[in-house]
VEXKOLFI-832423 format. One record per residue: residue number from 1; residue in one letter; x, y, z of N, C-alpha, C in turn. Coordinates in steps of 0.1 Angstrom, whole numbers. Example, Ala and Ser with C-alpha at 12.3 -4.5 7.8 and 13.67 -1.06 7.14 Angstrom:
(1,A,(132,-57,78),(123,-45,78),(132,-33,78))
(2,S,(128,-22,71),(137,-11,71),(129,0,79))
END
This chain:
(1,X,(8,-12,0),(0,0,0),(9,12,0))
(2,X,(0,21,-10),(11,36,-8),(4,47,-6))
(3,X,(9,55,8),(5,62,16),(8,77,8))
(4,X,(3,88,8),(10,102,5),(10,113,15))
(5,X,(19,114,23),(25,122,35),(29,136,30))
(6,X,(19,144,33),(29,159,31),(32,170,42))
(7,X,(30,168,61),(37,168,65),(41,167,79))
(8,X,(52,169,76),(61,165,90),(59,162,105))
(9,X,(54,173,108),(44,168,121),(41,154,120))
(10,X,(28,154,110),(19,141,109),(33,128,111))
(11,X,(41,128,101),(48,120,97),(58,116,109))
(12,X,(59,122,116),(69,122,128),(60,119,141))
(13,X,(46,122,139),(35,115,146),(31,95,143))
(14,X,(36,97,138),(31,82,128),(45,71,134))
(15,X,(56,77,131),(69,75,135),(66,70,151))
(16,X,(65,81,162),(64,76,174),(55,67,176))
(17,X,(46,68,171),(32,58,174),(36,45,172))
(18,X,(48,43,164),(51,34,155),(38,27,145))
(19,X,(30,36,140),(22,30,129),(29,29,115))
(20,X,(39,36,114),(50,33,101),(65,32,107))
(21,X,(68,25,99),(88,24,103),(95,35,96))
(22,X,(106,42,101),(117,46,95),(122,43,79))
(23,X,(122,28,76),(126,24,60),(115,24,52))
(24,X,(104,29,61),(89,27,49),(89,43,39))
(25,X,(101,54,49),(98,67,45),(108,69,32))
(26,X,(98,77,18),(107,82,10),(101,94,7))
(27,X,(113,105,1),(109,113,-2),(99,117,-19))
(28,X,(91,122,-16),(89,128,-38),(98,123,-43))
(29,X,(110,130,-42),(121,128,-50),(124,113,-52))
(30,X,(119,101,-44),(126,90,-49),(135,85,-37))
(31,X,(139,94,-27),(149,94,-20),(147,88,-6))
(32,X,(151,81,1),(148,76,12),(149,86,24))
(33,X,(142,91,30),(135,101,42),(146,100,57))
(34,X,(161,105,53),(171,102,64),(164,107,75))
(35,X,(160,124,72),(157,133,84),(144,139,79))
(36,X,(134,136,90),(121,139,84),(122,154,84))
(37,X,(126,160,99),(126,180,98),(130,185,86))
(38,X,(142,181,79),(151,190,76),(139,187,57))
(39,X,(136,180,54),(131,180,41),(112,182,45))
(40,X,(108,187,54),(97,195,54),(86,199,45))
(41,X,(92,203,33),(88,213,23),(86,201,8))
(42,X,(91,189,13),(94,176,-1),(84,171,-1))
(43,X,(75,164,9),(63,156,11),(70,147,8))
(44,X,(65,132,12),(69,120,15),(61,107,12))
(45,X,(61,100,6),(53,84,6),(60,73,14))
(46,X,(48,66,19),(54,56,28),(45,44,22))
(47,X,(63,33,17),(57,20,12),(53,14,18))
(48,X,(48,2,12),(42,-12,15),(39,-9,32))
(49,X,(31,-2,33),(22,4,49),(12,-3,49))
(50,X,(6,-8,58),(-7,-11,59),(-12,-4,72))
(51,X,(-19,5,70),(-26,14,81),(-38,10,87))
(52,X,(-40,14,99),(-52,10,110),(-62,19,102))
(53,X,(-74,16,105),(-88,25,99),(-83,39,108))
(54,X,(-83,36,120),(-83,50,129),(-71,58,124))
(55,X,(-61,52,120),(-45,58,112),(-51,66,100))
(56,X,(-60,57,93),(-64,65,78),(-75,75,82))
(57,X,(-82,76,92),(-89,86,97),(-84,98,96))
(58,X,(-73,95,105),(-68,108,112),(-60,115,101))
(59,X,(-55,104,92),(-47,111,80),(-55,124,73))
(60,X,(-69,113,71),(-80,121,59),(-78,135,73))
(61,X,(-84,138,85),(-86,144,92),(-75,154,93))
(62,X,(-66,154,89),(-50,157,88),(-55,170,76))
(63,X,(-54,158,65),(-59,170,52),(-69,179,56))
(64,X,(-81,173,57),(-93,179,58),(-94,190,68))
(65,X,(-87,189,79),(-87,204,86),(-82,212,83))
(66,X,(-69,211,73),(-61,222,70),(-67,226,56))
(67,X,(-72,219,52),(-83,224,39),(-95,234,45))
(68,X,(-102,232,55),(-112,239,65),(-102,252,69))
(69,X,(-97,252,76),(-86,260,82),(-80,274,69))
(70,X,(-77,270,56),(-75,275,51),(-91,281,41))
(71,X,(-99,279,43),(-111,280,38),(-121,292,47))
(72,X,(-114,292,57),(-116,300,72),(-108,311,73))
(73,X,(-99,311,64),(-89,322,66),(-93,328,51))
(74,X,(-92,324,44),(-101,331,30),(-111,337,35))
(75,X,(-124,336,42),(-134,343,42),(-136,350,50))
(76,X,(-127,348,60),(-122,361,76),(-119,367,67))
(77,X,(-106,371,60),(-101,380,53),(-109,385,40))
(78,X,(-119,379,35),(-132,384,29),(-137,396,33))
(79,X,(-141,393,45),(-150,396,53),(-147,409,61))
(80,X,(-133,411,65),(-122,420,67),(-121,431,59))
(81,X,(-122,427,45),(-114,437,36),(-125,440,31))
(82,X,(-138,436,30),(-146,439,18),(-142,443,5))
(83,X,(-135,437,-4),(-129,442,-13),(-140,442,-23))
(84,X,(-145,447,-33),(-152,446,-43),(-151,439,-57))
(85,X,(-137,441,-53),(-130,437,-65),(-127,423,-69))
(86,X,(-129,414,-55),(-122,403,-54),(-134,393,-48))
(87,X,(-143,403,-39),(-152,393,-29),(-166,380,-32))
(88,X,(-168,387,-46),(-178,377,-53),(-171,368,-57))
(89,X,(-159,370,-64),(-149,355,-69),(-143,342,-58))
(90,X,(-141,353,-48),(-135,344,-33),(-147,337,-35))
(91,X,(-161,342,-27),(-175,332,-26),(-176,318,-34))
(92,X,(-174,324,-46),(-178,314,-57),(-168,307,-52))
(93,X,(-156,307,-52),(-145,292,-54),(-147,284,-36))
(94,X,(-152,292,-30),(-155,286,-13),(-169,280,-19))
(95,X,(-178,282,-23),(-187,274,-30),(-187,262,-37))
(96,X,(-176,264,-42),(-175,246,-51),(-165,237,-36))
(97,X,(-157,245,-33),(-151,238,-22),(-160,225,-15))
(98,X,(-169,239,-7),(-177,231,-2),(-188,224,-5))
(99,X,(-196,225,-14),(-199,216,-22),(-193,202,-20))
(100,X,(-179,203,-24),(-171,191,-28),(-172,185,-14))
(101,X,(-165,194,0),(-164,185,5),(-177,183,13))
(102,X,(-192,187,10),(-207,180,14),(-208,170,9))
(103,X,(-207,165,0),(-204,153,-8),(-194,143,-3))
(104,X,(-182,143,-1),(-171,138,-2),(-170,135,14))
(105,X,(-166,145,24),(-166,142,35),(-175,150,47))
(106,X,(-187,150,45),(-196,157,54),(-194,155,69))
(107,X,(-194,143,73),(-196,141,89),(-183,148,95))
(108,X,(-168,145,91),(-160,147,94),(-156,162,96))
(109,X,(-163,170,81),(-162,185,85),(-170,191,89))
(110,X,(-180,184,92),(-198,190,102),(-184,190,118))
(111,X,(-180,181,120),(-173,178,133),(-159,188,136))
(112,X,(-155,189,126),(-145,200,131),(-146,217,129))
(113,X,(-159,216,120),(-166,234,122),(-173,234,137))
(114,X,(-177,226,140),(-192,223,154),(-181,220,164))
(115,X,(-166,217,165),(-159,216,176),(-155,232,175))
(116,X,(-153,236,166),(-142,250,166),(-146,263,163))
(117,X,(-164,260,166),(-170,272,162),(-168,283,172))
(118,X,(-162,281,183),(-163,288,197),(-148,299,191))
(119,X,(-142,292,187),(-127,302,177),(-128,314,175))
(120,X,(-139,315,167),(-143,327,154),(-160,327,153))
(121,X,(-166,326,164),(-183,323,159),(-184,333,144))
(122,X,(-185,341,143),(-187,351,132),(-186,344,123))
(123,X,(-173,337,122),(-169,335,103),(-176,319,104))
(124,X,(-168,307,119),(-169,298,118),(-185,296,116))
(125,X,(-193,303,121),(-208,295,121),(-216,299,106))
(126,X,(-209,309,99),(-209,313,81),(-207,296,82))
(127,X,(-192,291,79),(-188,279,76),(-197,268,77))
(128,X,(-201,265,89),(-209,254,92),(-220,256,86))
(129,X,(-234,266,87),(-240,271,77),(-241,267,67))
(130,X,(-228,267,63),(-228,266,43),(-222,255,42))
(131,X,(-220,246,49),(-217,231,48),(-231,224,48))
(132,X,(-237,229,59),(-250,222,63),(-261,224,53))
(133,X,(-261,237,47),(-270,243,34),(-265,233,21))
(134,X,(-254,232,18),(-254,225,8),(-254,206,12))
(135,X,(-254,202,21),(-260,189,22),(-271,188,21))
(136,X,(-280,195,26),(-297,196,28),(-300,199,17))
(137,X,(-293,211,9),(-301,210,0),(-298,200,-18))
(138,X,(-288,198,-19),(-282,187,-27),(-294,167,-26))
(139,X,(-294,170,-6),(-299,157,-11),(-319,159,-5))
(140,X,(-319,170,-7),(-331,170,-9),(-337,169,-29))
(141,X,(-331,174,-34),(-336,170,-52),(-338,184,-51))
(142,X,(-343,197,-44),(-355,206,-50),(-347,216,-58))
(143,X,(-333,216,-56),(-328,229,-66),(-315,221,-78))
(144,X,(-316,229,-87),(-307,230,-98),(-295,232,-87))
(145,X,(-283,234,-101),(-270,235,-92),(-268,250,-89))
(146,X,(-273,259,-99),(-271,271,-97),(-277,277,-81))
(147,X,(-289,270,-81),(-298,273,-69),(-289,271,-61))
(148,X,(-280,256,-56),(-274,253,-47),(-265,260,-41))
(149,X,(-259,271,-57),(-247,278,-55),(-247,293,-49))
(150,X,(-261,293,-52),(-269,309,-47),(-272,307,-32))
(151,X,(-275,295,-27),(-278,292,-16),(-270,292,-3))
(152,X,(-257,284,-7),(-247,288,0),(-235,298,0))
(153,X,(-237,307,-8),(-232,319,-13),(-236,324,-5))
(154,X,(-253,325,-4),(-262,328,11),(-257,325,22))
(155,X,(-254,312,25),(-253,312,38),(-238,314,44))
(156,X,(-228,319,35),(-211,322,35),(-212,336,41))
(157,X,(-224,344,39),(-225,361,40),(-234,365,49))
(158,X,(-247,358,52),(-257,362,59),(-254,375,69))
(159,X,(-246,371,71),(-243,379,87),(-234,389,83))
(160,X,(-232,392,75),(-219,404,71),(-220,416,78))
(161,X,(-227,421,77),(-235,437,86),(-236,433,103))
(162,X,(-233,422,108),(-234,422,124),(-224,413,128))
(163,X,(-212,409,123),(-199,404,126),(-197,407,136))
(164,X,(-195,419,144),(-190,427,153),(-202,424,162))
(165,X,(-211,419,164),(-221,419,174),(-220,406,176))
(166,X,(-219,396,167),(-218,382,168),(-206,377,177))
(167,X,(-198,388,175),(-186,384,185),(-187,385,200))
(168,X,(-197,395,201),(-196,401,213),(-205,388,223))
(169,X,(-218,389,215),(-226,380,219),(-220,364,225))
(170,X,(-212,369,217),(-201,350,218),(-198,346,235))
(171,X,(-196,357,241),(-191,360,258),(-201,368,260))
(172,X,(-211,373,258),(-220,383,263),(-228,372,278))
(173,X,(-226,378,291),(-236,373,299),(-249,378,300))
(174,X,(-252,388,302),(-267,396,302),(-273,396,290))
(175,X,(-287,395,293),(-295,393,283),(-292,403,271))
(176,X,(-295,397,257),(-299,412,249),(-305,422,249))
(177,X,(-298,433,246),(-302,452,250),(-308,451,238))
(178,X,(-317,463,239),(-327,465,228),(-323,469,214))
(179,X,(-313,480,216),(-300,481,205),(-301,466,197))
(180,X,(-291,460,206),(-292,445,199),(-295,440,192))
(181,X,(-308,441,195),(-326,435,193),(-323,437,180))
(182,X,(-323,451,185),(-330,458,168),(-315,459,154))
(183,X,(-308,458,163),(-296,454,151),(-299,438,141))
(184,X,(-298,428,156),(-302,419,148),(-316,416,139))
(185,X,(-327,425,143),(-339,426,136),(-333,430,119))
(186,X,(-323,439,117),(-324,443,107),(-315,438,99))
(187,X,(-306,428,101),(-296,427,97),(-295,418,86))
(188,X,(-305,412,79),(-307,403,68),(-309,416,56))
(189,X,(-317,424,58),(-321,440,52),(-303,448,48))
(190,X,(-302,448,57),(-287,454,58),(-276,448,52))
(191,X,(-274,434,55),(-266,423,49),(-263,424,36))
(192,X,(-276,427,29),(-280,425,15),(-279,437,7))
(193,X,(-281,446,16),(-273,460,11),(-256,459,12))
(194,X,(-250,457,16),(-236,454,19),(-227,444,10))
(195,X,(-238,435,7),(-234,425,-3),(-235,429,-18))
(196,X,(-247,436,-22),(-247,445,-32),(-236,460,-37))
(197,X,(-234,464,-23),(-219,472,-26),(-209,468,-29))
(198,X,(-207,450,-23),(-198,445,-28),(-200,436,-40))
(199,X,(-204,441,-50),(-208,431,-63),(-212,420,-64))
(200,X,(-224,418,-56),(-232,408,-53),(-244,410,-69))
(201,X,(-244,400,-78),(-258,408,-83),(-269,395,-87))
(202,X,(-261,388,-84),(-269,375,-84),(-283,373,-74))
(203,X,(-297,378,-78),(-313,379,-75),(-315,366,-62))
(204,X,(-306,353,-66),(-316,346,-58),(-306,347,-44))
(205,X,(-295,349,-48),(-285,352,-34),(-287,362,-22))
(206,X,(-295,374,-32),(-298,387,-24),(-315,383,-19))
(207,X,(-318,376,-26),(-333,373,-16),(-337,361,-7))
(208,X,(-323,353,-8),(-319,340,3),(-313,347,14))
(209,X,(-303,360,9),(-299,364,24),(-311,373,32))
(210,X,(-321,383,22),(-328,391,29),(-338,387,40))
(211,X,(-344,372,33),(-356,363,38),(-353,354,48))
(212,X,(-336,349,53),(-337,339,59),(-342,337,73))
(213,X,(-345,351,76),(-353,350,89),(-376,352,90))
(214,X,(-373,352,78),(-388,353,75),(-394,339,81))
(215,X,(-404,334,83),(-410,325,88),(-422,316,77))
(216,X,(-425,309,77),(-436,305,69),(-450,308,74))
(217,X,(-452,316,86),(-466,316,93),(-466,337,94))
(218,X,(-454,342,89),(-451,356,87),(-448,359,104))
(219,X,(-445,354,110),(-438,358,120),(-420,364,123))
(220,X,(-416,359,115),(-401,363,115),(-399,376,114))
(221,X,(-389,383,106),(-385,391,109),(-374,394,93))
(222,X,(-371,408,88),(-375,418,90),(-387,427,87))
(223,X,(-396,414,78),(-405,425,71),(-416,419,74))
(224,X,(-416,405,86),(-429,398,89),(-439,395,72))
(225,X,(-432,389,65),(-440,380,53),(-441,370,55))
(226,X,(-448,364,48),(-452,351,49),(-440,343,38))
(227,X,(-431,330,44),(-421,329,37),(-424,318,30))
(228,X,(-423,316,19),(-425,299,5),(-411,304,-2))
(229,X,(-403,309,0),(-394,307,-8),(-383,294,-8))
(230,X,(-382,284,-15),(-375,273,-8),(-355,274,-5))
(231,X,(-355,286,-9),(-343,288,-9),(-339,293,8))
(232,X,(-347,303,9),(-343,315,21),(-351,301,32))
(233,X,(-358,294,31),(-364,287,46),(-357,277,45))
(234,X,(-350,272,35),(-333,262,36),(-329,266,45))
(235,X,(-319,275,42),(-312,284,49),(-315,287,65))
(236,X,(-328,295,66),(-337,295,77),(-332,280,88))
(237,X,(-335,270,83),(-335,262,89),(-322,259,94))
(238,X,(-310,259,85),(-297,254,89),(-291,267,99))
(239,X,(-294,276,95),(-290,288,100),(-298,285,118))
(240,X,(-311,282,120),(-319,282,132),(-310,271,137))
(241,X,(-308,260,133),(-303,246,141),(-291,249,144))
(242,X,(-280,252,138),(-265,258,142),(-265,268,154))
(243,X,(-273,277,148),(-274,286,163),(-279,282,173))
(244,X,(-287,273,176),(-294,268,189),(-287,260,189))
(245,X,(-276,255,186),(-270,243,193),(-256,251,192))
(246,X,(-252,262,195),(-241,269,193),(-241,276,210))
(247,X,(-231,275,215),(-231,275,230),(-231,291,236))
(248,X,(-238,299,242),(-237,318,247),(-240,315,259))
(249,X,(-227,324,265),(-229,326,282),(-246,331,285))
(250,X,(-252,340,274),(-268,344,285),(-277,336,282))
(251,X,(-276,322,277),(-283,312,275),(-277,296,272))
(252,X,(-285,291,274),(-282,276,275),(-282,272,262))
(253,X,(-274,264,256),(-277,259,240),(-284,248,240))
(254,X,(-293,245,231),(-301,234,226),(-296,220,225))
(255,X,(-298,208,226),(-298,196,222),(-300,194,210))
(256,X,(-293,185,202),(-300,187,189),(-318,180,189))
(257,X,(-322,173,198),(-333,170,197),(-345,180,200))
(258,X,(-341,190,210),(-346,202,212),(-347,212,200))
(259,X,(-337,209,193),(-337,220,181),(-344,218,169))
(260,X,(-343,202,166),(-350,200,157),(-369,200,160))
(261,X,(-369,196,174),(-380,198,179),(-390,215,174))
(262,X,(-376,222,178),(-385,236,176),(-386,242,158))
(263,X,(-380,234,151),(-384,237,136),(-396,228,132))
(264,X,(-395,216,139),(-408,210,131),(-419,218,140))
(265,X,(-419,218,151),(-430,228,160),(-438,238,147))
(266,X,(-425,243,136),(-433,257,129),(-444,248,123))
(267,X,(-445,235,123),(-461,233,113),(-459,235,97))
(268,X,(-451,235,96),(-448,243,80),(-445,230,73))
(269,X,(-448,226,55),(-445,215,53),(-433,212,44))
(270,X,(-426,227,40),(-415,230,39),(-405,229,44))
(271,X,(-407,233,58),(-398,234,67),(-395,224,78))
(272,X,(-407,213,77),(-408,200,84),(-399,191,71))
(273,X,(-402,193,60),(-391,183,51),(-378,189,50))
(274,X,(-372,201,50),(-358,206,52),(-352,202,65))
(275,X,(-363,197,75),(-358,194,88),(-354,182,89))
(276,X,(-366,173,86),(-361,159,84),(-352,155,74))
(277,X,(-348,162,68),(-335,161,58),(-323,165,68))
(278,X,(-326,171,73),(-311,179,81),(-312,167,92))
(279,X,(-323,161,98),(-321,153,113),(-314,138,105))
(280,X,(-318,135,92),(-312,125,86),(-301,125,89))
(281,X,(-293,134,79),(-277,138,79),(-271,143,92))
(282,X,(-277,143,101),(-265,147,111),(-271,140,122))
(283,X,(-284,132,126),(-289,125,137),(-288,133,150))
(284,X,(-298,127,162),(-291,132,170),(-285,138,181))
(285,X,(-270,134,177),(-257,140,180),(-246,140,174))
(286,X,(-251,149,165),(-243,155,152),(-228,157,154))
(287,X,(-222,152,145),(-210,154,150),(-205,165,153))
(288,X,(-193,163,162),(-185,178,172),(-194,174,186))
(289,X,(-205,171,187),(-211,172,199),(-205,163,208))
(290,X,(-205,171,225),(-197,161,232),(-207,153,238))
(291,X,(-209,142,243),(-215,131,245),(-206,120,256))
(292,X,(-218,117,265),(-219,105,274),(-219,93,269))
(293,X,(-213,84,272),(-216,70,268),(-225,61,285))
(294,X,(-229,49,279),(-235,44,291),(-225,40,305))
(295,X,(-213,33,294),(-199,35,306),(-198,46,311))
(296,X,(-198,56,311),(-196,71,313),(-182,73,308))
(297,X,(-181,71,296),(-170,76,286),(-173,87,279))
(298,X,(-165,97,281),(-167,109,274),(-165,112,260))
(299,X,(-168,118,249),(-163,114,245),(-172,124,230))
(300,X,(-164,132,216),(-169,137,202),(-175,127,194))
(301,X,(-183,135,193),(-198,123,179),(-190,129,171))
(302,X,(-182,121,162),(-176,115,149),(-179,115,135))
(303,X,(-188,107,134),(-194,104,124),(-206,97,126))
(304,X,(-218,99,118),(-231,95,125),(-232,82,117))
(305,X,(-237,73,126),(-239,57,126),(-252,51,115))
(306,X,(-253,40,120),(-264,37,112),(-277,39,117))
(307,X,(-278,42,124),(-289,53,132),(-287,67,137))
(308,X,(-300,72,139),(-296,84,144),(-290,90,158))
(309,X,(-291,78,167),(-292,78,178),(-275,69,180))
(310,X,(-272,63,172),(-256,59,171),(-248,59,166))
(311,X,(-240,74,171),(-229,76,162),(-214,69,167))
(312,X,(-207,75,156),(-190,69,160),(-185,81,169))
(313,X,(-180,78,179),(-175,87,189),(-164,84,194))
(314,X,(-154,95,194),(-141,95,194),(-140,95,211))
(315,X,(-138,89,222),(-137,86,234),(-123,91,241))
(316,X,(-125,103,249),(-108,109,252),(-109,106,265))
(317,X,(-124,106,277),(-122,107,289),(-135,98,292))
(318,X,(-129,92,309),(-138,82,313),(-139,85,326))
(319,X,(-152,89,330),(-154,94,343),(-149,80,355))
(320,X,(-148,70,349),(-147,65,361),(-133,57,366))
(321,X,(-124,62,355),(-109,59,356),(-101,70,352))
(322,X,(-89,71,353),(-77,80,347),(-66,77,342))
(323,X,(-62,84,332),(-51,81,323),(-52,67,313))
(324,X,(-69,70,306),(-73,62,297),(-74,64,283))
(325,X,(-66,57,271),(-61,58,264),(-74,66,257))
(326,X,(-76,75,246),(-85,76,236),(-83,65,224))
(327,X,(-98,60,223),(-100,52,215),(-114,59,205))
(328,X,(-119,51,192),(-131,52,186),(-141,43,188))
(329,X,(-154,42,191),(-160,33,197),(-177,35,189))
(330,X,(-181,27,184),(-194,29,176),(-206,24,187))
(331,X,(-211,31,190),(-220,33,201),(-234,23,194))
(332,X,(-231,16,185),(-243,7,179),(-238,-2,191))
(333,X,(-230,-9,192),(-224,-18,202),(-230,-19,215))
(334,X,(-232,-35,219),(-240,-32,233),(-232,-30,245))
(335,X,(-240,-23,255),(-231,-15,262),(-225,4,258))
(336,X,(-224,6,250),(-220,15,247),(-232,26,236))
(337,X,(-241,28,241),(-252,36,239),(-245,52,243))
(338,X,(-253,57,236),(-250,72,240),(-261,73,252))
(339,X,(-258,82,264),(-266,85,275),(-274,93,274))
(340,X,(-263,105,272),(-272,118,269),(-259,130,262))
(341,X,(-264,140,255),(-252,153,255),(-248,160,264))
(342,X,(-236,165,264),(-233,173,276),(-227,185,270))
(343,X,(-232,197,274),(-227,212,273),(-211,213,270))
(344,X,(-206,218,263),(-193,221,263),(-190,231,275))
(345,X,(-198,235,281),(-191,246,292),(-186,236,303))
(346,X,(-197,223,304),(-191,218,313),(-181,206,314))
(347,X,(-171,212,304),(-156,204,307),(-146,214,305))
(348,X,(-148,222,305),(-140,236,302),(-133,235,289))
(349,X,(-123,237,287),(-113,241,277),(-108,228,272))
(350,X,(-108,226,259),(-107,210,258),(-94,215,242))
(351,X,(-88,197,240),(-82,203,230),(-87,203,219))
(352,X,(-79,206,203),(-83,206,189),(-89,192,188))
(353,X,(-94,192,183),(-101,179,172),(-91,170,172))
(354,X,(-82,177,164),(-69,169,154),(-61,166,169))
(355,X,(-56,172,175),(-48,167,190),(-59,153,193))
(356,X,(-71,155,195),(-77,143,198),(-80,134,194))
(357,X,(-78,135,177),(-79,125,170),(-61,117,171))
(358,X,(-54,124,175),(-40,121,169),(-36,111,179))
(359,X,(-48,112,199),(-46,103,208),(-48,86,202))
(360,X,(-55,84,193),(-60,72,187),(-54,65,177))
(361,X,(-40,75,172),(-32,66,162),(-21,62,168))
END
């Protein structure tokens, strides 16, 4: 088997674990891998390997966050600069990105936006948004590709005009001030003006961002219509579920069962099928979320199982021993049922993803 290593960390990780030998490493070049530091910048293959599933996990996981990571730093600095010049073309190519990776690797990067939204809520919960938008709406059938692309175009920007309030709110303990209120009341209105200065001119992008808080019963917000658009109550939806399960000091965050609970509550038959599309794909305890097991093993929902109720969960801590290894454990297994979710506040400061996936190789 042939492995493709491009870098050194990883590969010097692999090394100690002993999941590859020293004579397995060569460089691009053909060259046998004397010193892993010093050729850094060569990337490396490692022969005739046979790697653990959890080894090829963490590899893909390897890639895949620094693909996220660098996908995150694109649209902070979007977002930063407002350039005019450049900001519609950025969108588009983060558009096919993720696209690709909704398709290709969904659970994996649902799990490392939903671990690491607490970073950058502003930009990160754009990200998750527009991962979750384009799963839902891809494997629902109801839009062309263009639709799809206008959709999460939508959901990469929504928030542009209240960046700076979304931060604040991120640590805010007291309730929302009426300022606030009314900022965020307006801020889909405003958004869409902002987007338009920045050469937005694409109709269904500017009416997915203006609407996504409109309601199907005209209760929402900003213009209280009555919402059928299937584009902006996509959105609506992914946008409602992310933030209720997205953790603020002046409130408690939602369960995902709680959350989905309060979209199908709207009665809408739109918005009850964009739901059960989204409870499909992420079950739950969607991945990132921290979770109990029946052992009382602590422990990130992974990737979602063959139910909704049993995911793969990456296991770092066990309440009822110490200095226990992290393992991956598929909670279909008897004995090992998920219990219940547990708040991220209450284990305080935890590490990266990737540090905790890296316990396992």
């Amino acid at each position: 088997m042939l492995i493709n290593l491009s870098n050194s960390m990883v590969v010097n990780h692999l090394l100690k674990s002993q999941s590859i030998r020293p004579e397995q490493l060569y460089l691009h070049s053909g060259r046998r891998a004397s010193n892993v530091n010093r050729v850094a910048t060569e990337g490396y293959f490692a022969l005739e390997c046979e790697l653990s599933q959890t080894t090829l996990l963490y590899l893909s996981a390897c890639d895949l966050f620094e693909d996220l990571n660098c996908c995150y730093q694109v649209l902070s600095k979007a977002m930063s600069d407002e350039d005019p010049e450049v900001f519609v073309s950025v969108i588009v190519q983060l558009v096919k990105r993720f696209k690709h990776i909704a398709i290709s690797n969904f659970d994996l990067a649902y799990a490392y936006l939903a671990w690491h939204t607490g970073d950058d809520y502003p930009v990160m919960h754009h990200l998750l948004v527009a991962l979750t938008a384009a799963r839902v709406a891809m494997q629902s059938q109801m839009f062309c590709e263009e639709e799809v692309d206008s959709i999460v175009s939508a959901a990469l920007t929504m928030n542009i005009s209240m960046l700076s309030l979304q931060a604040r709110l991120r640590t805010q303990v007291e309730p929302l001030s009426r300022d606030q209120k009314e900022l965020i009341r307006k801020h889909p209105e405003q958004s869409a003006d902002k987007l338009q200065l920045l050469g937005v001119q694409d109709p269904v992008w500017m009416d997915v961002v203006r609407s996504h808080h409109e309601l199907p019963d005209g209760t929402g917000y900003p213009r209280q219509i009555k919402n059928q658009h299937s584009g902006s109550v996509l959105l609506s939806v992914c946008d409602s579920f992310n933030a209720r399960m997205a953790q603020r000091e002046y409130r408690k965050n939602f369960t995902a069962e709680q959350a989905v609970k309060d979209l199908f509550d709207q009665g809408d038959a739109l918005y009850s099928n964009f739901t059960a599309i989204l409870l499909e794909e992420l079950g739950i305890y969607p991945a990132g979320s921290l979770v109990q097991l029946a052992g009382n093993q602590i422990g990130c929902s992974l990737i979602r199982g063959q139910t909704a109720i049993t995911p793969v969960v990456l296991v770092f801590r066990n309440l009822n021993k110490s200095g226990v290894a992290a393992e991956i454990i598929d909670t279909a297994q008897n004995g090992f049922g998920v219990r219940n979710a547990i708040p991220r506040r209450d284990l305080g400061d935890l590490p990266t993803l990737l540090d905790l996936m890296a316990r396992v190789v």
